[in-house]
DRENMARMI-141736 format. One record per residue (C-alpha): residue number from 1; x, y, z; chain. Coordinates in pm, 1 decimal. Example, Ala and Ser with C-alpha at 12.3 -4.5 7.8 and 13.67 -1.06 7.14 Angstrom:
! DRENMARMI-141736
PT    nr         c1         c2         c3   kette
PT     1     1230.0     -450.0      780.0       A
PT     2     1367.0     -106.0      714.0       A
***
This chain:
! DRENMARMI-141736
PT    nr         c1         c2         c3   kette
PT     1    12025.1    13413.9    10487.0       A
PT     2    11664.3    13423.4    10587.9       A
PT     3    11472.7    13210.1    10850.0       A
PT     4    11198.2    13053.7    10655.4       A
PT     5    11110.0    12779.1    10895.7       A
PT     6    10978.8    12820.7    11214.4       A
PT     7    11173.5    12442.3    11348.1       A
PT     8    11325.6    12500.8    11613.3       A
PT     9    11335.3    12172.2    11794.0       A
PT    10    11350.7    11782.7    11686.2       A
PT    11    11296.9    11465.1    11872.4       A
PT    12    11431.5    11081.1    11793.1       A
PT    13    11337.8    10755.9    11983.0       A
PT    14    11652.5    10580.8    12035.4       A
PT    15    11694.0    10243.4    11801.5       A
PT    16    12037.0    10057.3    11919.7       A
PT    17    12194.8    10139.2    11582.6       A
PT    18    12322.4    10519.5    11590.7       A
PT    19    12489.5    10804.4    11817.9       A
PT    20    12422.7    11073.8    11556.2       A
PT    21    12144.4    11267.3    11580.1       A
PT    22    12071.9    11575.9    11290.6       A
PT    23    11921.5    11913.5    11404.5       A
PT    24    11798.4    12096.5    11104.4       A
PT    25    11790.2    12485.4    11216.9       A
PT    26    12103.0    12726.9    11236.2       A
PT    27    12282.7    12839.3    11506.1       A
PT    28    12586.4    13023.5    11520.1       A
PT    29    12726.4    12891.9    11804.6       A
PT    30    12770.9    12500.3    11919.6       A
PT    31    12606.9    12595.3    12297.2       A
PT    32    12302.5    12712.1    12101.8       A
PT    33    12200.7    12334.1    12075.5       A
PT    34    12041.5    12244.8    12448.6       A
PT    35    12045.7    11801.4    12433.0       A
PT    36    11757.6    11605.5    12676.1       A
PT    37    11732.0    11254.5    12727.7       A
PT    38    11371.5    11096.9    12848.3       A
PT    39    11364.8    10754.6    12939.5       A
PT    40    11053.6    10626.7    12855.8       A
PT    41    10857.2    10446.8    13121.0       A
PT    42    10959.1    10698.6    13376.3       A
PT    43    10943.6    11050.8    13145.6       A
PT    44    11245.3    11106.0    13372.3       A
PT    45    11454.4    11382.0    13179.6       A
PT    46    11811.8    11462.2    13162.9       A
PT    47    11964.3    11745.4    13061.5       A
PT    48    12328.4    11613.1    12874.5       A
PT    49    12645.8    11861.0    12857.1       A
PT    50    12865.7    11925.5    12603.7       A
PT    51    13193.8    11749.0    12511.7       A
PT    52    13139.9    11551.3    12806.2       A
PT    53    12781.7    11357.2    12646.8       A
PT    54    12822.9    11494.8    12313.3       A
PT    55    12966.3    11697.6    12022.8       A
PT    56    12863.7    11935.8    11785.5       A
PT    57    12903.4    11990.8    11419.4       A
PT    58    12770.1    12223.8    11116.7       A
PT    59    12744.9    12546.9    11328.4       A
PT    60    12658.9    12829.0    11072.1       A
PT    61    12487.6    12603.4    10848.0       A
PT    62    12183.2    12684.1    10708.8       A
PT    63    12048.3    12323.3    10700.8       A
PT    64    12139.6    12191.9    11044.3       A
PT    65    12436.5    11998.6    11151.1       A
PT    66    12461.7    11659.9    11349.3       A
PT    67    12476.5    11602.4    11767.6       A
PT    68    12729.2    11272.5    11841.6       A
PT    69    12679.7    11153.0    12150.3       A
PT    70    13001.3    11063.6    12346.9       A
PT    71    13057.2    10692.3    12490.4       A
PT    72    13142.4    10721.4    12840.1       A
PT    73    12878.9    10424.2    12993.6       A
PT    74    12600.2    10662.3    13031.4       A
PT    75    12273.3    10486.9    13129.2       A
PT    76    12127.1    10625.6    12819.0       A
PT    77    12371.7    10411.2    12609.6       A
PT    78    12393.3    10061.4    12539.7       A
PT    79    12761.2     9905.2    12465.3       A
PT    80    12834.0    10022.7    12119.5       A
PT    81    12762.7    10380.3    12269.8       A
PT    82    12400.9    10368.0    12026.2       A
PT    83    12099.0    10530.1    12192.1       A
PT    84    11878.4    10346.3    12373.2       A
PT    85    11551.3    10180.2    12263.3       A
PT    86    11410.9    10282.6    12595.1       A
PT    87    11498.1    10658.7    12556.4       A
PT    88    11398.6    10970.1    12348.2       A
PT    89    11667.9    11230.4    12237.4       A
PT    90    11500.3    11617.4    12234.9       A
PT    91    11762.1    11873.0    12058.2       A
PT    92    11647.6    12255.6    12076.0       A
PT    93    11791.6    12575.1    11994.1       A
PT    94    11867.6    12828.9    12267.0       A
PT    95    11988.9    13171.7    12182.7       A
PT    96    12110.7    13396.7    12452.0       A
PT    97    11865.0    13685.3    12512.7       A
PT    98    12168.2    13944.9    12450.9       A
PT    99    12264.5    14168.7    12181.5       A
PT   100    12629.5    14177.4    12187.5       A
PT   101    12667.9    14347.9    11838.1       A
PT   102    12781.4    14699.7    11818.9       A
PT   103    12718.3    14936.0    11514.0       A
PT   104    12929.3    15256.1    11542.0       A
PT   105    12806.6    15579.0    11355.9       A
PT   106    12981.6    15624.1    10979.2       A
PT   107    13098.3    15279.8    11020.4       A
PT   108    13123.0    15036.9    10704.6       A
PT   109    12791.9    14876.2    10634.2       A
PT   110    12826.7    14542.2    10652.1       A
PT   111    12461.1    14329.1    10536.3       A
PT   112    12558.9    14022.3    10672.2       A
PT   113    12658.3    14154.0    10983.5       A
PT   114    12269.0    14335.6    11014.3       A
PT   115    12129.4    14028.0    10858.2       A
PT   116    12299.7    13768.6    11158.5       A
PT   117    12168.0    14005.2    11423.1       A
PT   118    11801.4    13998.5    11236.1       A
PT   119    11836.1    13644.8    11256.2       A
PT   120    11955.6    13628.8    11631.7       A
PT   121    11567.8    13837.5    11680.2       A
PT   122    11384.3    13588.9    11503.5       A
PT   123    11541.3    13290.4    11609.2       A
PT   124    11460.1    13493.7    11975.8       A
PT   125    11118.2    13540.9    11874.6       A
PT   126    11070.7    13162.7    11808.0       A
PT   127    11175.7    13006.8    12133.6       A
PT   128    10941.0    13268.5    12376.3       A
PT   129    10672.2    13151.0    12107.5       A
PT   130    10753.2    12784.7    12186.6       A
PT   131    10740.6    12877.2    12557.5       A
PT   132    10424.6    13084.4    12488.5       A
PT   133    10260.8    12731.3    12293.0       A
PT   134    10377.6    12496.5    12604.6       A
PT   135    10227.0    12712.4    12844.0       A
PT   136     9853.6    12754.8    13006.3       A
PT   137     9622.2    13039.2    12826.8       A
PT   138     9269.7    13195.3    12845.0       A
PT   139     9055.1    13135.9    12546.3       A
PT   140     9069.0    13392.3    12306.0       A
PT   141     8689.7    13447.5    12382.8       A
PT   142     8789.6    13524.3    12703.4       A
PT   143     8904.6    13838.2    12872.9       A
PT   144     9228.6    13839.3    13065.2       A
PT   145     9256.4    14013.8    13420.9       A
PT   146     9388.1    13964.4    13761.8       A
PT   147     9139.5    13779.5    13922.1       A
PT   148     9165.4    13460.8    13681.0       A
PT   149     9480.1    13462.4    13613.7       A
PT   150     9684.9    13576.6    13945.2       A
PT   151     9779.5    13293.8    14178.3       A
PT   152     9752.3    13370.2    14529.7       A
PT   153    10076.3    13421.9    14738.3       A
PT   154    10339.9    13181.2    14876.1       A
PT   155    10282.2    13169.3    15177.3       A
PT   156     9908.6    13099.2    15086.4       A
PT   157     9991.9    12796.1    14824.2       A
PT   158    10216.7    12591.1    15068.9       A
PT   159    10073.7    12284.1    15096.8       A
PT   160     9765.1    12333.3    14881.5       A
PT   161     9577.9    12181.6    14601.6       A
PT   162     9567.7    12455.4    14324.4       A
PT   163     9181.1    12423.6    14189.8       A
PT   164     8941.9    12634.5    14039.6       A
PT   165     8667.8    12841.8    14227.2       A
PT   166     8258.5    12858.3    14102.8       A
PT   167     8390.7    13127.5    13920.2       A
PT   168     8657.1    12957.0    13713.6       A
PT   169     8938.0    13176.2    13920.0       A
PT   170     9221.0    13020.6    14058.3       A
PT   171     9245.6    12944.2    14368.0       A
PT   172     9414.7    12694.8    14674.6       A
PT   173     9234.8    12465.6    14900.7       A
PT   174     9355.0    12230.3    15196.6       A
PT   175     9419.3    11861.0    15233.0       A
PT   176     9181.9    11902.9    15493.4       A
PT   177     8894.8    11994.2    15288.3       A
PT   178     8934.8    11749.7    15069.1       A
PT   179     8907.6    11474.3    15304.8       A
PT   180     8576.7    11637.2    15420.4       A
PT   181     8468.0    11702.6    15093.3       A
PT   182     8246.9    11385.0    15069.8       A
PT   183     7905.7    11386.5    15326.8       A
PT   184     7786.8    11120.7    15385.9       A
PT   185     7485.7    11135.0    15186.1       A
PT   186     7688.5    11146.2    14905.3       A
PT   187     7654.5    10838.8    14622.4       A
PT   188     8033.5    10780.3    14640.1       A
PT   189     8266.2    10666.7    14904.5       A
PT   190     8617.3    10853.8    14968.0       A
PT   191     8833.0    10633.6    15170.7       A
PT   192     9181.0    10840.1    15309.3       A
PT   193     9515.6    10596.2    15325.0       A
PT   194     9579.0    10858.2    15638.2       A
PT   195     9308.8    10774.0    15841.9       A
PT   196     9115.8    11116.9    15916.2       A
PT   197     8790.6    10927.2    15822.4       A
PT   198     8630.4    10921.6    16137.7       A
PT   199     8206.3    10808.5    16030.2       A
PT   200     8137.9    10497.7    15866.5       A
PT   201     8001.2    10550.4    15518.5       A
PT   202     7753.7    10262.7    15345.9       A
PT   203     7657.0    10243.2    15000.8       A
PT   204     7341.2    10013.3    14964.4       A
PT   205     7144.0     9979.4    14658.0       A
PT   206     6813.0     9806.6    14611.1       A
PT   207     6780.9     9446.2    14626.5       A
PT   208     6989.2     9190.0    14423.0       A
PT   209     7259.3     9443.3    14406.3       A
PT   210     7647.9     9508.5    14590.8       A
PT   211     7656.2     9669.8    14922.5       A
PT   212     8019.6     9834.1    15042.9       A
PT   213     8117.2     9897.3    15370.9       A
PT   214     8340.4    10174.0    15487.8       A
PT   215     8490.1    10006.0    15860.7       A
PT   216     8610.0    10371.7    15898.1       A
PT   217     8950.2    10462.4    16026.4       A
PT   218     9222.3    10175.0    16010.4       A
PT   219     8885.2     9949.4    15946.1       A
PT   220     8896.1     9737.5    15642.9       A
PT   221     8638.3     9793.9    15352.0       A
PT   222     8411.6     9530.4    15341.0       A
PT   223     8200.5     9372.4    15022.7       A
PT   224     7879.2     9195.8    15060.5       A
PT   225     7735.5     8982.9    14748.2       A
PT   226     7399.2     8913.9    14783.1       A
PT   227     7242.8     8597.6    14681.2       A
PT   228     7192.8     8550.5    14266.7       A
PT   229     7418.9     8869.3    14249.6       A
PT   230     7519.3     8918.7    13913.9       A
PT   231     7798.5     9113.8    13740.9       A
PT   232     7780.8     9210.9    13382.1       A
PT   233     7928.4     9440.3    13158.2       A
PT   234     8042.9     9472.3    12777.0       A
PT   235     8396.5     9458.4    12839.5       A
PT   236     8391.8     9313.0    13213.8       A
PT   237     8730.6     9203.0    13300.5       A
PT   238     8869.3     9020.2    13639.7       A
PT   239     9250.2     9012.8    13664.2       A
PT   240     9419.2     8789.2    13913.4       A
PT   241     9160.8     8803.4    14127.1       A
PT   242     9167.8     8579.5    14442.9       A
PT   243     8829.4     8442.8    14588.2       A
PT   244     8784.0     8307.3    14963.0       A
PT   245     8548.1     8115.7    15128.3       A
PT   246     8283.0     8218.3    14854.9       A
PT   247     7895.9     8089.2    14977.6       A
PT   248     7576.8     8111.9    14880.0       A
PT   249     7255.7     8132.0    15084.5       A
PT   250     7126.7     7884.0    14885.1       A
PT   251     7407.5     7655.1    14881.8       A
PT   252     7418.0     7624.3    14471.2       A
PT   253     7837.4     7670.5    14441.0       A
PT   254     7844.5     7357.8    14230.1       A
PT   255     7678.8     7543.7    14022.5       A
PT   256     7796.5     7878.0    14007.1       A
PT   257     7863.4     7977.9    13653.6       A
PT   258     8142.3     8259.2    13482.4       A
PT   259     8048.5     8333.3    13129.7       A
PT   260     8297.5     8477.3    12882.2       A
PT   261     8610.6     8416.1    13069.8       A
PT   262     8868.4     8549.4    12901.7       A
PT   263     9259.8     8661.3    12950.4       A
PT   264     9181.8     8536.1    13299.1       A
PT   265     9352.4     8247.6    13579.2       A
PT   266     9087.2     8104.5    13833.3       A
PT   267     9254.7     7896.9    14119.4       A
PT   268     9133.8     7674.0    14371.3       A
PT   269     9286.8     7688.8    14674.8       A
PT   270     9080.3     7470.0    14905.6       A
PT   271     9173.8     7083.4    14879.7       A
PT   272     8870.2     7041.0    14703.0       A
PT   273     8630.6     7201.4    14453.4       A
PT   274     8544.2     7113.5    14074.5       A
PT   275     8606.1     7354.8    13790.7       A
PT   276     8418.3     7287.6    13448.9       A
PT   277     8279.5     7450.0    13211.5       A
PT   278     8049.8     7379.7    12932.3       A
PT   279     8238.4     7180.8    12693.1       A
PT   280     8315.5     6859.7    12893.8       A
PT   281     8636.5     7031.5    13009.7       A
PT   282     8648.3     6931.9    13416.0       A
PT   283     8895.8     6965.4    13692.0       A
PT   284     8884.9     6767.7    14030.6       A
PT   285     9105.3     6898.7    14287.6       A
PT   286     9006.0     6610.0    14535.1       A
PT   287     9119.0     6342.9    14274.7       A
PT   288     9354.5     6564.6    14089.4       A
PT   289     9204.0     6447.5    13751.9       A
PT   290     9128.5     6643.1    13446.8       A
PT   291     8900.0     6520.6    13191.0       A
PT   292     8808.8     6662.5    12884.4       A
PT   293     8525.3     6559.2    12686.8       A
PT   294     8701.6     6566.9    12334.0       A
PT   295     9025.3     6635.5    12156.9       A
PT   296     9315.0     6774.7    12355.8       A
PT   297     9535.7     6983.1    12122.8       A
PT   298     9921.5     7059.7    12210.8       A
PT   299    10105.4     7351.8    11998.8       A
PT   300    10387.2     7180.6    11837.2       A
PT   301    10692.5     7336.4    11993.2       A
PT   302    11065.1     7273.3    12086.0       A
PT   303    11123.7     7048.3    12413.3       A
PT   304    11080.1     7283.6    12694.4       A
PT   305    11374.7     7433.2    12881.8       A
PT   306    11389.8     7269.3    13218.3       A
PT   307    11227.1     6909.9    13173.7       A
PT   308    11049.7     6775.0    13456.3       A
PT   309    10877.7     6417.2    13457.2       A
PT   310    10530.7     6407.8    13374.3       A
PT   311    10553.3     6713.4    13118.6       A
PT   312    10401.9     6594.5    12793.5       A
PT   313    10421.6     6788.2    12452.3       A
PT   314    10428.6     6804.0    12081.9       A
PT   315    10774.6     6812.1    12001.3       A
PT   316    10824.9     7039.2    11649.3       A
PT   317    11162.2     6923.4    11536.0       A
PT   318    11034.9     6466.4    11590.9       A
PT   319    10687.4     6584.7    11483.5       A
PT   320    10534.0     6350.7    11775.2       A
PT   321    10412.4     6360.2    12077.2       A
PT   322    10694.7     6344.1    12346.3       A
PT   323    10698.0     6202.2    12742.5       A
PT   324    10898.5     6270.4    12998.9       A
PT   325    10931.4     6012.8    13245.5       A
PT   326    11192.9     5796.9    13485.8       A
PT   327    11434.0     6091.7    13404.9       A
PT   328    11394.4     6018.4    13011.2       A
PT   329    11242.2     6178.5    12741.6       A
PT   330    11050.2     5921.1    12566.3       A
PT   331    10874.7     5950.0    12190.4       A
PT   332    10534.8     5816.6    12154.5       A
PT   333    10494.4     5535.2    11909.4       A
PT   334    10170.0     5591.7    11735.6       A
PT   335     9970.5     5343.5    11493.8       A
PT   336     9860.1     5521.0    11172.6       A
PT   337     9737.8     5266.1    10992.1       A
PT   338     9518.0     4931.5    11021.7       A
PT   339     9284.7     4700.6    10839.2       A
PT   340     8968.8     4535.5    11002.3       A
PT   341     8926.6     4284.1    10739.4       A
PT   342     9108.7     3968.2    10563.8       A
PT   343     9310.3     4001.1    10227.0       A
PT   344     9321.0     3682.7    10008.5       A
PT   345     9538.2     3606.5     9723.5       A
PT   346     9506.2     3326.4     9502.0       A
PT   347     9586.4     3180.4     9151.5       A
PT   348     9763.4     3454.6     9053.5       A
PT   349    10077.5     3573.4     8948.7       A
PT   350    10074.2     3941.7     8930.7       A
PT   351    10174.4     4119.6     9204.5       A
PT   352     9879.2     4215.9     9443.6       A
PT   353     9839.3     4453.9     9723.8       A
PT   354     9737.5     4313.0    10053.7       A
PT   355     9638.6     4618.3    10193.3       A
PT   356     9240.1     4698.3    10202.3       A
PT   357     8918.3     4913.4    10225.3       A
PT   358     8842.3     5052.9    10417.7       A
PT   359     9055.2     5112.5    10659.1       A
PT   360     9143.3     5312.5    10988.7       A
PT   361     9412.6     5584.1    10880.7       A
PT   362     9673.5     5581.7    10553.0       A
PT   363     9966.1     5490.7    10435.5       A
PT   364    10005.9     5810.8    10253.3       A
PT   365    10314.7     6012.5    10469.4       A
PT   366    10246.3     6372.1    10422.9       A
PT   367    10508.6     6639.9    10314.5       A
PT   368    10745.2     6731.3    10629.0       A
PT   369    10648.5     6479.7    10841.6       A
PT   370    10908.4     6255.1    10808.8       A
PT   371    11253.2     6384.6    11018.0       A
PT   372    11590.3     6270.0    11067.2       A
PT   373    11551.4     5951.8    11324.2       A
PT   374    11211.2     5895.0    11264.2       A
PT   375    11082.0     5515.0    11177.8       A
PT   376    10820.4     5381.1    10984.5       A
PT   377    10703.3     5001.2    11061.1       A
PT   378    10506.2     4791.8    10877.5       A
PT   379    10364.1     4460.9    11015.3       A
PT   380    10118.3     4161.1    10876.6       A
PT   381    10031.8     3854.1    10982.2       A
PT   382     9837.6     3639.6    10834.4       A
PT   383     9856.6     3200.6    10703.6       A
PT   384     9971.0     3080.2    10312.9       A
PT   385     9984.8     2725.8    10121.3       A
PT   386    10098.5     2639.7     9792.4       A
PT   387    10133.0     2339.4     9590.0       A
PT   388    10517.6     2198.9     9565.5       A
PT   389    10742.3     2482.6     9652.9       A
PT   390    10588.6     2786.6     9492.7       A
PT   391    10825.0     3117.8     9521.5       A
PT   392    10646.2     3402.5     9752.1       A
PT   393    10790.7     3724.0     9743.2       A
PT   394    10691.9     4039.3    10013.6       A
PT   395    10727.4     4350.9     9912.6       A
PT   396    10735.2     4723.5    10035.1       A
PT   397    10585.7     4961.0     9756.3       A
PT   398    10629.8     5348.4     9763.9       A
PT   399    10446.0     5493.1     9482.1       A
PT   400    10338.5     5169.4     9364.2       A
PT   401    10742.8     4988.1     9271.0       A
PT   402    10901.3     4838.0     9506.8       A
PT   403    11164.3     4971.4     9748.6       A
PT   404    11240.4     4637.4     9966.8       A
PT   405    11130.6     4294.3     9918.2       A
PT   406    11212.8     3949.9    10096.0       A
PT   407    11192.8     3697.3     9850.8       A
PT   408    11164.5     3527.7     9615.8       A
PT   409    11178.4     3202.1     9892.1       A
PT   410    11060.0     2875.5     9794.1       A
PT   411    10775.1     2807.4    10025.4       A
PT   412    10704.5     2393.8    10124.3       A
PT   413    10342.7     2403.7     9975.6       A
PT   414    10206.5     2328.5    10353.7       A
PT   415    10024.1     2560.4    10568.0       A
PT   416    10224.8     2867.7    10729.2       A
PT   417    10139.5     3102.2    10965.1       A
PT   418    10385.9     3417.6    10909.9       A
PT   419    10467.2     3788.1    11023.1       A
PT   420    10593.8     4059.9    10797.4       A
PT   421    10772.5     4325.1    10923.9       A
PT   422    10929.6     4584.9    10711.9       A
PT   423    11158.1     4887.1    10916.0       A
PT   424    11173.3     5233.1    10744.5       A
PT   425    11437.9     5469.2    10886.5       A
PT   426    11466.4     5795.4    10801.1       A
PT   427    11853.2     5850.7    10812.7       A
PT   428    11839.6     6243.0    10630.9       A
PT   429    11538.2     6493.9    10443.3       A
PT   430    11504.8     6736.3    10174.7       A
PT   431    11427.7     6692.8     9817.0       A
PT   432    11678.1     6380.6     9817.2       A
PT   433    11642.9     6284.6    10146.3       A
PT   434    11729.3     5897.5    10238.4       A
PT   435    11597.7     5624.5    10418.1       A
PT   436    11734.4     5259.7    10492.4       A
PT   437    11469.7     4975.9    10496.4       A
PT   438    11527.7     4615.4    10633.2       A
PT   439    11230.7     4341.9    10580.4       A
PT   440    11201.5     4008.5    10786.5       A
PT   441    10955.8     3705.9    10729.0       A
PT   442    10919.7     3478.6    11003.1       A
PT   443    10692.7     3176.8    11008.0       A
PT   444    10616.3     2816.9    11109.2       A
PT   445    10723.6     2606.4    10748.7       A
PT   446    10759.9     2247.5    10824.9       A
PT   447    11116.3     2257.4    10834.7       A
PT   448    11052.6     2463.1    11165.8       A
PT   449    10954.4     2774.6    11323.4       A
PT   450    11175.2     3086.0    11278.2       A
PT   451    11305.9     3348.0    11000.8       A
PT   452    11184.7     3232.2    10671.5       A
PT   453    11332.5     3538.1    10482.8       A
PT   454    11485.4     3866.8    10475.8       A
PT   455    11553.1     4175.3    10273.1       A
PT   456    11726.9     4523.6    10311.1       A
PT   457    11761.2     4887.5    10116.4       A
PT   458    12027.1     5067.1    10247.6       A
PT   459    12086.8     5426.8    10114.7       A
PT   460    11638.2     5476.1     9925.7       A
PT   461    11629.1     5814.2     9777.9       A
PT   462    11323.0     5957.3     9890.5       A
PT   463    11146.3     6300.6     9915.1       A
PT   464    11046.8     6406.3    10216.2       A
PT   465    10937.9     6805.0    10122.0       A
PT   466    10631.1     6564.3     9908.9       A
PT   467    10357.5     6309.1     9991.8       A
PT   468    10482.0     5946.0     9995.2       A
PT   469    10226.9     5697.0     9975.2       A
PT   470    10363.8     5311.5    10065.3       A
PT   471    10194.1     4972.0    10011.3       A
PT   472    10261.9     4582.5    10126.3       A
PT   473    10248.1     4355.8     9864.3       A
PT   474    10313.4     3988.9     9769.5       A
PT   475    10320.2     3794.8     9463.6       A
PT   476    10327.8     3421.3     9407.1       A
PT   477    10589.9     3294.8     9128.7       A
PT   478    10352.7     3036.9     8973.8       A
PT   479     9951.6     3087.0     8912.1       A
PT   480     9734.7     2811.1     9101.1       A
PT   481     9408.1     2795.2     9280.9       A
PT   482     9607.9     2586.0     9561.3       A
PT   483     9880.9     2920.7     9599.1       A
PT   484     9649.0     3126.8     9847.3       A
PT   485     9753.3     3363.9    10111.3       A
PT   486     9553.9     3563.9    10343.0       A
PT   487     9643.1     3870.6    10570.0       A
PT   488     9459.1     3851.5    10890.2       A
PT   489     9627.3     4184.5    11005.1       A
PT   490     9776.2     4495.9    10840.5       A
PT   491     9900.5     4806.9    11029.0       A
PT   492    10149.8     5060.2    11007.4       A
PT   493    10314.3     5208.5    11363.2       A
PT   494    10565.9     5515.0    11354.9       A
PT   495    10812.3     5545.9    11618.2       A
PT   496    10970.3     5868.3    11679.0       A
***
């Protein structure tokens, strides 16, 4: 064979799904293969062994063979014995630098026998160049010699920095120089975590601008803001910072202002102090009230996972807004729909909608709101006469037929008051999703106060993955100008 590639190493990020890794160079002997691990957020390396972390296959192969790593609980391994997420697999070839061939004079020529050795050499020649690539070299524009590229003794190194002279040389230099390095002149401060500092070094600037103090030696650093200090930047960024007794000169902390806040917590400590910022959003540690100047918007999301009382969200699978409170979790009922105005119908026969415009909210339900459990109510009140015993009939439309009705009833032809109620439950969704409806009419006719009529749809087929749009209707058997009704009040609550 011939070694056309110069691959000699491969690399794989572990993925919780295999223990086979492929190596796609030759080698003619299973120790030839040298496995690493690296765990990533340390670069901590280790170095596995064979048969006891992994096995070997496809030695002599021109293509490569396959490394299996061996389940034995290894950190690197999670419990199927798969590689690690968190690690990196590194699979080299190392041939031994020896030559263990021998070729004795008139001996049979054997090519494959020359050719295996050839390849041994190259193979050679490959990893030194992989150690020559990984390690530190001159420029090619520069000359090589002693002097930059000898380090100085042992005995010289221990317990030295290794830097570079004025010349570019190598060369060592003390702890102790480096903790002297900085005069104090200098425009930067150098503050030791040993303590061998032993002036105090100040960096003022002009006015309007930071001052820091070095307290020297086991002294704490100390930062003075002057007044109308400000800090500014393009990508300025404060995290989890913590701010004490913070004054002015000019006594203007109400007023202190943080633009572009972002990816940032601020916390008051103190038992009072207002935070606020420029859209009406305010908080008032001494009262403990928040107000916001607007809407308050809650991500819809599932109830949390340790309820408390007092936590209030937008529960995703009710689609409402939820309370907890007393040790129960409460729905919010929520008015969608109401009328301002009075709806009259008279003389007529024909059915006839009692619901108006305009008109605060709708009756149209849109697609997915409706779940399992939730409850639409209806409610009107409102006065009616007839003359004799007319028939009235209520009626709750959806898509303009009616789904529940209570009536016909013969009315008494005197003046009622009354209150319609109409219940929609939601008992399952989809495409043919269901609902059960009840309807009650309660009034004062003159044979006395109480229900007048009632109604129920068990079992309504209705499609919850669409828009539903309702009505409330009523419609008088007989046509005559004395057969009036009004509706004082129509609105529409949903509960759940």
């Amino acid at each position: 064979m011939t070694i056309s590639s110069s691959t000699a190493s491969v690399s794989y990020t572990g993925s919780n799904s295999t223990a086979t890794y492929a190596y796609t160079f030759k080698i003619f002997d299973d120790d030839e293969v040298v496995v690493k691990v690296k765990l990533t957020s340390t670069l901590a390396e280790t170095t596995l062994t064979k048969t006891t972390d992994y096995t070997v296959s496809g030695v002599g192969t021109a293509a490569g063979g396959n490394v299996v790593l061996v389940d034995a609980d290894q950190a690197w391994l999670d419990s199927s014995g798969n590689l690690l997420s968190t690690y990196t697999i590194h699979l080299s070839r190392l041939v031994p630098l020896t030559q263990e061939t021998s070729i004795t004079s008139q001996g049979s020529y054997r090519p494959e026998l020359h050719e295996r050795q050839f390849d041994r050499l190259v193979m050679i020649d490959q990893q030194q160049q992989r150690k020559i690539d990984q390690s530190f070299k001159l420029p090619d524009t520069e000359t090589g010699s002693s002097a930059n590229t000898t380090l100085p003794d042992a005995d010289e190194r221990a317990d030295k920095f290794f830097v570079f002279d004025s010349s570019g040389n190598p060369t060592v230099t003390s702890i102790t120089d480096i903790d002297n390095a900085a005069p104090v002149t200098s425009p930067y401060i150098v503050v030791s975590a040993d303590g061998t500092l032993t002036n105090e070094r100040i960096l003022t600037g002009t006015a309007n601008q930071i001052t820091v103090t070095d307290g020297g030696p086991g002294g704490n650093i100390v930062l003075s803001i002057p007044a109308n200090a400000a800090f500014s930047g393009t990508n300025a960024t404060v995290t989890n910072a913590t701010i004490t007794n913070l004054t002015s000169t000019n006594t203007t902390t109400a007023n202190a202002t943080v633009s572009s806040l972002t990816n940032t917590r601020v916390t008051i400590a103190g038992t009072g102090g207002i935070l606020e910022d420029d859209s009406g959003l305010t908080y008032d540690k001494s009262t403990d009230i928040l107000t916001v100047a607007g809407a308050v918007k809650t991500t819809p999301a599932a109830a949390p996972g340790v309820l408390a009382n007092g936590q209030l969200w937008s529960d995703s699978s009710q689609i409402c807004p939820t309370f907890r409170t007393g040790g129960m979790t409460e729905r919010l009922v929520r008015c969608i729909y109401s009328q301002p105005g009075n709806v009259t119908v008279a003389n007529t026969a024909v059915e006839t909608t009692i619901l108006t415009t305009p008109a605060f909210g709708t009756v149209t339900i849109p697609a997915g709101y409706l779940t399992v459990g939730k409850v639409l109510k209806f409610t009107a009140t409102g006065f009616y006469a007839g003359t004799g015993t007319p028939n009235l009939t209520f009626s709750l439309t959806k898509a303009g037929s009616a789904v529940c009705s209570a009536g016909p009833y013969a009315t008494t032809g005197n003046a009622t008051n009354f209150i319609l109620t109409f219940i929609v439950t939601v008992t399952s969704v989809g495409a043919s999703g269901a609902c059960d409806m009840t309807a009650l009419v309660a009034g004062s006719q003159s044979t006395g106060s109480g229900i007048i009529c009632s109604g129920k749809t068990d079992g309504h087929t209705i499609d919850t993955t669409g828009s539903n749009v309702f009505g409330v209707t009523i419609t008088w058997g007989t046509a005559a100008a004395a057969n009036t009704l009004t509706a004082t009040s129509v609105f529409v609550e949903v509960i759940g």
